[in-house]
C-alpha positions in Angstrom: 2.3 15.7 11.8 1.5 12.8 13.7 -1.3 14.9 15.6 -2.7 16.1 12.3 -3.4 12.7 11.4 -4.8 11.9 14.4 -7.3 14.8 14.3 -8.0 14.4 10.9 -6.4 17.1 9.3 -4.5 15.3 7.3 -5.3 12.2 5.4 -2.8 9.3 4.0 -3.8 6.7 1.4 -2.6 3.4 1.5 -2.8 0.7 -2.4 -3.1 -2.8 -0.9 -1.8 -5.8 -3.3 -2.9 -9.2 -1.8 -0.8 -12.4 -2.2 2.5 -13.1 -2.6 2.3 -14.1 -6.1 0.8 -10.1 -6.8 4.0 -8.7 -5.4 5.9 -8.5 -9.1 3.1 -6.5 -10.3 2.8 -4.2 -7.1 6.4 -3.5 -7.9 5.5 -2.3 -11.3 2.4 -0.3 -10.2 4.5 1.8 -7.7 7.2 2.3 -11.0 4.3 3.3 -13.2 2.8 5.4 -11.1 -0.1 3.6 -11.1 -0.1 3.5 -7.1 -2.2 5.5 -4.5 -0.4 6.6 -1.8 1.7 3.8 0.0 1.9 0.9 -1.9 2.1 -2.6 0.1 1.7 -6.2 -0.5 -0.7 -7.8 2.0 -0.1 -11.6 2.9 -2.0 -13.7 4.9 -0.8 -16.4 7.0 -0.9 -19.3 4.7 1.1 -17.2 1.8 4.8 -18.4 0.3 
Protein backbone atom coordinates (compact mmCIF):
# COMPACT_ATOMS: atom_id res chain seq x y z
CA UNK A 1 0.00 0.00 0.00
CA UNK A 2 2.91 2.11 0.69
CA UNK A 3 3.47 2.50 -3.25
CA UNK A 4 -0.19 3.43 -3.80
CA UNK A 5 0.37 6.25 -1.66
CA UNK A 6 3.22 7.24 -3.08
CA UNK A 7 1.77 7.29 -6.59
CA UNK A 8 -1.25 8.72 -5.58
CA UNK A 9 -3.60 6.09 -5.79
CA UNK A 10 -4.59 6.26 -2.62
CA UNK A 11 -5.10 9.15 -0.42
CA UNK A 12 -5.01 9.52 3.67
CA UNK A 13 -6.41 12.41 5.68
CA UNK A 14 -4.92 13.54 8.64
CA UNK A 15 -7.36 16.20 11.61
CA UNK A 16 -4.64 18.35 13.17
CA UNK A 17 -5.48 19.78 16.88
CA UNK A 18 -2.87 22.39 17.89
CA UNK A 19 -1.83 22.96 21.56
CA UNK A 20 -1.57 20.98 24.32
CA UNK A 21 -4.39 22.48 26.11
CA UNK A 22 -6.72 21.27 22.73
CA UNK A 23 -5.70 17.68 23.46
CA UNK A 24 -8.96 16.86 25.87
CA UNK A 25 -11.11 17.97 23.11
CA UNK A 26 -9.23 16.08 20.20
CA UNK A 27 -9.82 13.06 22.44
CA UNK A 28 -13.55 13.65 22.27
CA UNK A 29 -13.59 14.53 18.46
CA UNK A 30 -12.02 11.15 17.59
CA UNK A 31 -14.99 9.45 20.21
CA UNK A 32 -17.62 11.44 18.47
CA UNK A 33 -16.71 10.77 15.28
CA UNK A 34 -16.20 14.09 14.57
CA UNK A 35 -12.51 13.39 13.26
CA UNK A 36 -11.19 13.13 9.63
CA UNK A 37 -8.93 10.54 9.10
CA UNK A 38 -6.03 10.40 11.66
CA UNK A 39 -6.56 12.47 14.39
CA UNK A 40 -3.35 14.15 16.11
CA UNK A 41 -2.44 16.83 18.54
CA UNK A 42 0.26 19.18 17.07
CA UNK A 43 2.63 20.96 19.64
CA UNK A 44 5.10 23.29 19.12
CA UNK A 45 8.23 23.69 20.92
CA UNK A 46 7.21 26.07 23.57
CA UNK A 47 3.99 23.78 24.59
CA UNK A 48 3.41 22.10 28.30
Amino acid sequence: MAEWVRQGRIAYRVDVVDGIENAPQALARLFEGRNIGKQLVSMSPGDG
